[in-house]
C-alpha positions as CSV (number, residue, x, y, z in Angstrom):
1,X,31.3,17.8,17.5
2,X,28.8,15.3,19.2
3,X,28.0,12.7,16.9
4,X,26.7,8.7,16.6
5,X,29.4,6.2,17.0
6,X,30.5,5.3,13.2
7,X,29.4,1.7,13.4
8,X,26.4,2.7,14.7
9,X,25.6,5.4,11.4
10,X,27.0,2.4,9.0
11,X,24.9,-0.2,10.2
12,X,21.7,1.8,9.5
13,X,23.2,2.3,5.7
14,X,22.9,-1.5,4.6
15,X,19.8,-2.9,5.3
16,X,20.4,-6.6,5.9
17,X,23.1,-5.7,8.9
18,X,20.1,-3.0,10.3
19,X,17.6,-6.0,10.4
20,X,19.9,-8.3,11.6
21,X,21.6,-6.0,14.7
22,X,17.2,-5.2,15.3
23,X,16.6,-9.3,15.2
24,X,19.5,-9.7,17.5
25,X,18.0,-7.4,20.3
26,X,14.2,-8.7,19.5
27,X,13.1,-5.1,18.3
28,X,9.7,-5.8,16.8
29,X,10.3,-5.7,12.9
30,X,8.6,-7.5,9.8
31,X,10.0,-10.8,9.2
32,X,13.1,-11.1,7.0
33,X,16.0,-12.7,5.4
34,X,18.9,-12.5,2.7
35,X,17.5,-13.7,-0.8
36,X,19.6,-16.7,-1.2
37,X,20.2,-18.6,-4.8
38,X,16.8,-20.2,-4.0
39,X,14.3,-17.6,-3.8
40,X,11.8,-19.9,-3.4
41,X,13.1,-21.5,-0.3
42,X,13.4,-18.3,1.5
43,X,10.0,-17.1,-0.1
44,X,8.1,-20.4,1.2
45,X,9.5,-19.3,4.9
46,X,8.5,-16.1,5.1
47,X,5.3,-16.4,3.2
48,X,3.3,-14.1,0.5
49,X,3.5,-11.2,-0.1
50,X,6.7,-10.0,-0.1
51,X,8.6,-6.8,-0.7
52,X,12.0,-7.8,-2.2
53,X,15.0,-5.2,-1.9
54,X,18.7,-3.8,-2.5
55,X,20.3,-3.5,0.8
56,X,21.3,0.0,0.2
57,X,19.8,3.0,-1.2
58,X,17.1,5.2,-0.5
59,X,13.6,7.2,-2.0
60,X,12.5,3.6,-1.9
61,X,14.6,2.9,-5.3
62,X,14.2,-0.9,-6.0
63,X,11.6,-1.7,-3.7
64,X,9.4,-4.2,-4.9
65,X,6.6,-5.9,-4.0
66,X,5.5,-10.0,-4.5
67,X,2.2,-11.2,-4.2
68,X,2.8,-14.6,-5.6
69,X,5.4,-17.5,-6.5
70,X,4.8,-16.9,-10.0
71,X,6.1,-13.3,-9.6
72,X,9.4,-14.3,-7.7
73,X,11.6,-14.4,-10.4
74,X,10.8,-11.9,-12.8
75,X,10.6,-9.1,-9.8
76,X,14.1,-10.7,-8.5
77,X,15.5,-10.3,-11.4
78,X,14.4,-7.1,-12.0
79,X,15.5,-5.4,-8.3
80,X,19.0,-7.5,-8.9
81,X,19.3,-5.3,-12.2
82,X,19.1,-2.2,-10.5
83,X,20.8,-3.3,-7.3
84,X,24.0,-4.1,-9.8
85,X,23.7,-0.2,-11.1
86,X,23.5,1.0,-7.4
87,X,26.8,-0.9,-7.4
88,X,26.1,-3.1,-4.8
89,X,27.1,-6.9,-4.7
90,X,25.9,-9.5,-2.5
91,X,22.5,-11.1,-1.6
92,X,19.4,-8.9,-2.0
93,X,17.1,-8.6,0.9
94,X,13.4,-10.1,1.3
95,X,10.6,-8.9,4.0
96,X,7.1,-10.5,4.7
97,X,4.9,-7.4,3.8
98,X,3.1,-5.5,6.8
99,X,-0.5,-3.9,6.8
100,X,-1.6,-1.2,8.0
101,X,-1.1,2.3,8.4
102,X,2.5,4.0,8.1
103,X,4.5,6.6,10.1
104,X,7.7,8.4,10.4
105,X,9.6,9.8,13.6
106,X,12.3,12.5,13.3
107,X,13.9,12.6,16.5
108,X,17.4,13.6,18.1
109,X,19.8,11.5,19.8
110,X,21.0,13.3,23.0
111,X,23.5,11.8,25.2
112,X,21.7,8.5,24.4
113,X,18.6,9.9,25.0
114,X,15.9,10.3,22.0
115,X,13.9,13.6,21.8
116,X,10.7,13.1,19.9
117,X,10.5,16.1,17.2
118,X,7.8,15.3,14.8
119,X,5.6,12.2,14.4
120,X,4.4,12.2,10.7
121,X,1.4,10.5,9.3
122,X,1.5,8.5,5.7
123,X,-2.0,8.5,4.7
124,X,-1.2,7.9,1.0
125,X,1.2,5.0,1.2
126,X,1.2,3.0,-1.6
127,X,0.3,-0.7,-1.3
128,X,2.6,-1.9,-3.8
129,X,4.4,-2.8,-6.0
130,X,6.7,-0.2,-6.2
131,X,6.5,2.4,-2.8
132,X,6.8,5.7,-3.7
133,X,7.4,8.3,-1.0
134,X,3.6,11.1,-1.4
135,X,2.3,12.5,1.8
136,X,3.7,13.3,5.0
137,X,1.0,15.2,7.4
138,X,1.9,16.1,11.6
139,X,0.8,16.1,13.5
140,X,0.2,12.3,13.5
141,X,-3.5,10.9,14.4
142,X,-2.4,8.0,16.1
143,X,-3.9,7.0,19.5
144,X,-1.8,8.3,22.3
145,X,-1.0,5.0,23.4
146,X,0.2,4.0,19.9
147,X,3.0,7.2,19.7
148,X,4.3,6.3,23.2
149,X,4.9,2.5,21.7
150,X,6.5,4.0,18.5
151,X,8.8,5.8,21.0
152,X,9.9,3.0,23.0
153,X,10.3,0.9,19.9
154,X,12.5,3.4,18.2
155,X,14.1,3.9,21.2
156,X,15.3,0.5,21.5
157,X,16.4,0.6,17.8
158,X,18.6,3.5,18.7
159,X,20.1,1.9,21.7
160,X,20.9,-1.4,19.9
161,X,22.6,0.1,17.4
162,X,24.7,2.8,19.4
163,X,23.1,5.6,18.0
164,X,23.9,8.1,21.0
165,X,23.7,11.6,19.9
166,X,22.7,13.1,16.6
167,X,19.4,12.8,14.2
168,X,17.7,9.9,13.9
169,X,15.2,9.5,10.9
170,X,12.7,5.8,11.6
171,X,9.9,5.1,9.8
172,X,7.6,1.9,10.8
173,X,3.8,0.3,9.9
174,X,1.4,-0.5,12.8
175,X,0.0,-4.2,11.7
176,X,-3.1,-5.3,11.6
177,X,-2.7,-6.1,15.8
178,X,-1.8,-2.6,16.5
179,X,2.0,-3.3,17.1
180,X,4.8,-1.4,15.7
181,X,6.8,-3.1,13.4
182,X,9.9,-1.2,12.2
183,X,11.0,-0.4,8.9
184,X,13.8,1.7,8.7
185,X,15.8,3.3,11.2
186,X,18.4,6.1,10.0
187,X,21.3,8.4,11.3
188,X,20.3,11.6,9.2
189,X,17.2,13.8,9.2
190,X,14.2,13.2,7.3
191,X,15.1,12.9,3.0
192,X,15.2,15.5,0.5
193,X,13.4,18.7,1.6
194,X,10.7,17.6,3.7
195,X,12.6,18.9,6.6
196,X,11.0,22.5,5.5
197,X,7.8,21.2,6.6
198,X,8.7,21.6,10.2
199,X,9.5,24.7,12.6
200,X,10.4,24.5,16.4
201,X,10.6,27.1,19.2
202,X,9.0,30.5,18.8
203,X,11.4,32.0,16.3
204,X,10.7,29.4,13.9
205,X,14.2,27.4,13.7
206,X,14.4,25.1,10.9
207,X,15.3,21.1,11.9
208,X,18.8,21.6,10.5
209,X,19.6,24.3,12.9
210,X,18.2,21.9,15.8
211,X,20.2,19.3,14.3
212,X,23.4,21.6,14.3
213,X,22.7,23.0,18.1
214,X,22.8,19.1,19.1
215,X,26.1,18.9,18.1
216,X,27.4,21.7,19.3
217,X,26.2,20.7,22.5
218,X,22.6,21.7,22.9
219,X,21.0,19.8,25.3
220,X,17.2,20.7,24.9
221,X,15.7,20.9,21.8
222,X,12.7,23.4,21.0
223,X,9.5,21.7,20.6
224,X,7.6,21.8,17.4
225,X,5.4,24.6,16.3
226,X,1.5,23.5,17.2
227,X,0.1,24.5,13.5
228,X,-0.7,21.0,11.5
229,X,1.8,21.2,8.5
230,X,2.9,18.8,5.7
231,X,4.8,18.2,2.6
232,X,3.8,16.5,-0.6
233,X,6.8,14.5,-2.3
234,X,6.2,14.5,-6.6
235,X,7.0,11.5,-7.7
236,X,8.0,10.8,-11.6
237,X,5.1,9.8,-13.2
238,X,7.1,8.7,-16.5
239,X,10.0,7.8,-18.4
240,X,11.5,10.6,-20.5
241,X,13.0,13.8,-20.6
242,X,10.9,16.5,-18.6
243,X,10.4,19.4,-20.6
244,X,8.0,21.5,-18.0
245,X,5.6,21.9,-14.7
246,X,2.7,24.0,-15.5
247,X,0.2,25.2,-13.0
248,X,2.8,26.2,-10.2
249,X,1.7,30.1,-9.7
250,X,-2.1,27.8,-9.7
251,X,-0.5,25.8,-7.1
252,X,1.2,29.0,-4.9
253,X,-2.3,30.8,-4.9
254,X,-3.9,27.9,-3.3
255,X,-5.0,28.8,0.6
256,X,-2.9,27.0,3.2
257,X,0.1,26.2,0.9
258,X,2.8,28.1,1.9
259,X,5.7,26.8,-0.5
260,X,6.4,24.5,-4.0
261,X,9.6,23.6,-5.3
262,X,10.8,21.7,-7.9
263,X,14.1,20.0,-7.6
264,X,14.7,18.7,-11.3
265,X,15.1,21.3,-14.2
266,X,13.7,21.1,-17.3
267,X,15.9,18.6,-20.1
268,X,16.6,16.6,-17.5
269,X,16.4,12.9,-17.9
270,X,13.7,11.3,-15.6
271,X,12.7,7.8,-14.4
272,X,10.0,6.6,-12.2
273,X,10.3,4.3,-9.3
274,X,11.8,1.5,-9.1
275,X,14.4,2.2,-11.6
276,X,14.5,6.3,-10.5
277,X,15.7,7.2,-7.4
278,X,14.8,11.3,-7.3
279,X,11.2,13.3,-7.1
280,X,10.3,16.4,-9.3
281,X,9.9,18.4,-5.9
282,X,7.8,19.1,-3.3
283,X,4.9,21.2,-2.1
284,X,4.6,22.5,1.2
285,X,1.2,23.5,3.1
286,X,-0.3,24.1,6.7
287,X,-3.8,23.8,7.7
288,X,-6.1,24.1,11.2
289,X,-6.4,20.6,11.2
290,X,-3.9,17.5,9.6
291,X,-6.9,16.4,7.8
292,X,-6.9,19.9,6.1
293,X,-3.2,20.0,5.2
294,X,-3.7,16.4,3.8
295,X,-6.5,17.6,1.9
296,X,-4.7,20.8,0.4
297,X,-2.0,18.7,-1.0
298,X,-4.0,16.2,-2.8
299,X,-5.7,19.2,-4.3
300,X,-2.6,20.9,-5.1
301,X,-1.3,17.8,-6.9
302,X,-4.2,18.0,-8.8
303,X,-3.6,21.4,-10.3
304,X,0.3,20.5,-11.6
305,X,0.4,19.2,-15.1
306,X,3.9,17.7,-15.5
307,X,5.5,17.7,-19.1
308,X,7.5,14.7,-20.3
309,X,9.1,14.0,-23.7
């Protein structure tokens, strides 16, 4: 099977080797460096605020944002904790917090060229402090100029880290001057089920099967279906045991939604983000326009009434 080159797949899976292998081949990014013993010192360089980190992991588990110096060392502490039960050892990582609006690209890797799949807009990102993954809407509303930089930004980040064939899953902000700054750049398809949100090709293929005709040598993926679609992500709203979702069949009834799942059964132990690193599930929808999918899954939030001992 075609595949990335295994340094190139592990270097996307700590984070502080990713940024540095981007900062080596100037690949626009926010600023950054490893939390040494003096968070202060590295805190002072990069400047307020800041959004402090595990190198590994994902759902944005540990994520934290700083506004201040007298918030340094309560929130290090705190994402060291939970970096220590991921198992991970070694300095944590710090960023210089970006503006503005956030996107994510799924994309294939063919014969070191990237294919563009989906372009997904985050209009519910959360500022801080803790980021928690909510809505993803395509297609995205950025100017046309602004996906072709994405492109060619991703597409450096892909050739600097010899990521040559195979799915590629990048997610950046555009700042406040209308550059791309990247945030993450992985060697899988988008996380959990989100991938369900999309369909290519006239028959409907799911991303996995694009993603599996890659590497068995498919040279040309299908393009994405044109209806607007998206995909809500639940995140855990509490500490506790969840006992039941009501208002599901409410939910399903709703026009334009076309799917919800959840993905944690009931008696299962649940934490919230940072500490948590899973989502109750997700609900899919498709709409005339993004603005209506976006629309239809804030809604559709609003009818689920999670229940938490």
């Amino acid at each position: 099977l075609s595949h990335h080159s295994p340094e190139g797949a592990a270097a996307t899976r700590d984070k502080l080797r990713l940024r540095s292998a981007l900062a080596r081949a100037e690949v626009p990014q926010p600023a950054f460096a490893p939390l040494s013993d003096d968070p202060h010192e590295v805190a002072a360089a990069l400047g307020y605020p800041l959004v402090i980190k595990p190198r590994t992991g994902t759902a944005s588990q540990g994520v934290l944002r700083v506004d201040s110096e007298d918030q340094l060392e309560e929130v290090t502490a705190r994402v060291r904790t939970i970096a220590d039960r991921m198992g991970e050892s070694g300095p944590l990582l710090a960023e210089r917090y970006v503006e503005g609006p956030e996107v994510a690209l799924e994309g294939l890797v063919i014969a070191g060229r990237l294919r563009t799949l989906a372009v997904f807009d985050k209009p519910d990102t959360s500022p801080g402090p803790t980021f928690e993954e909510t809505l993803l809407v395509t297609p995205s509303q950025l100017s046309p100029e602004t996906l072709t930089e994405l492109e060619r930004v991703v597409t450096a980040a892909v050739g600097t880290l010899g990521m040559s064939h195979g799915p590629v899953h990048a997610e950046a902000k555009i700042d406040s001057e209308g550059r791309v700054q990247i945030l993450e750049v992985a060697a899988r398809s988008i996380g959990g089920l989100c991938g369900r949100s999309l369909r290519f090709g006239l028959m409907g293929a799911s991303l996995e099967e694009l993603i599996l005709e890659a590497a068995l040598g498919g040279v040309s993926p299908a393009t994405r279906q044109p209806r607007p679609s998206g995909v809500l992500m639940l995140p855990v709203p509490a500490r506790g045991v969840l006992t039941g979702v009501d208002g599901i069949d409410d939910v399903e009834e709703m026009p334009g939604v076309t799917e919800v799942e959840i993905t944690i059964p009931a008696g299962a132990a649940v934490e919230p983000l940072p500490d948590g690193d899973r989502y109750l599930g997700f609900i899919f929808a498709t709409g005339s326009t993004p603005h209506e999918v976006a629309e239809t899954l804030r809604a559709a939030r609003g009818r689920l009434r999670v229940r938490i001992d």
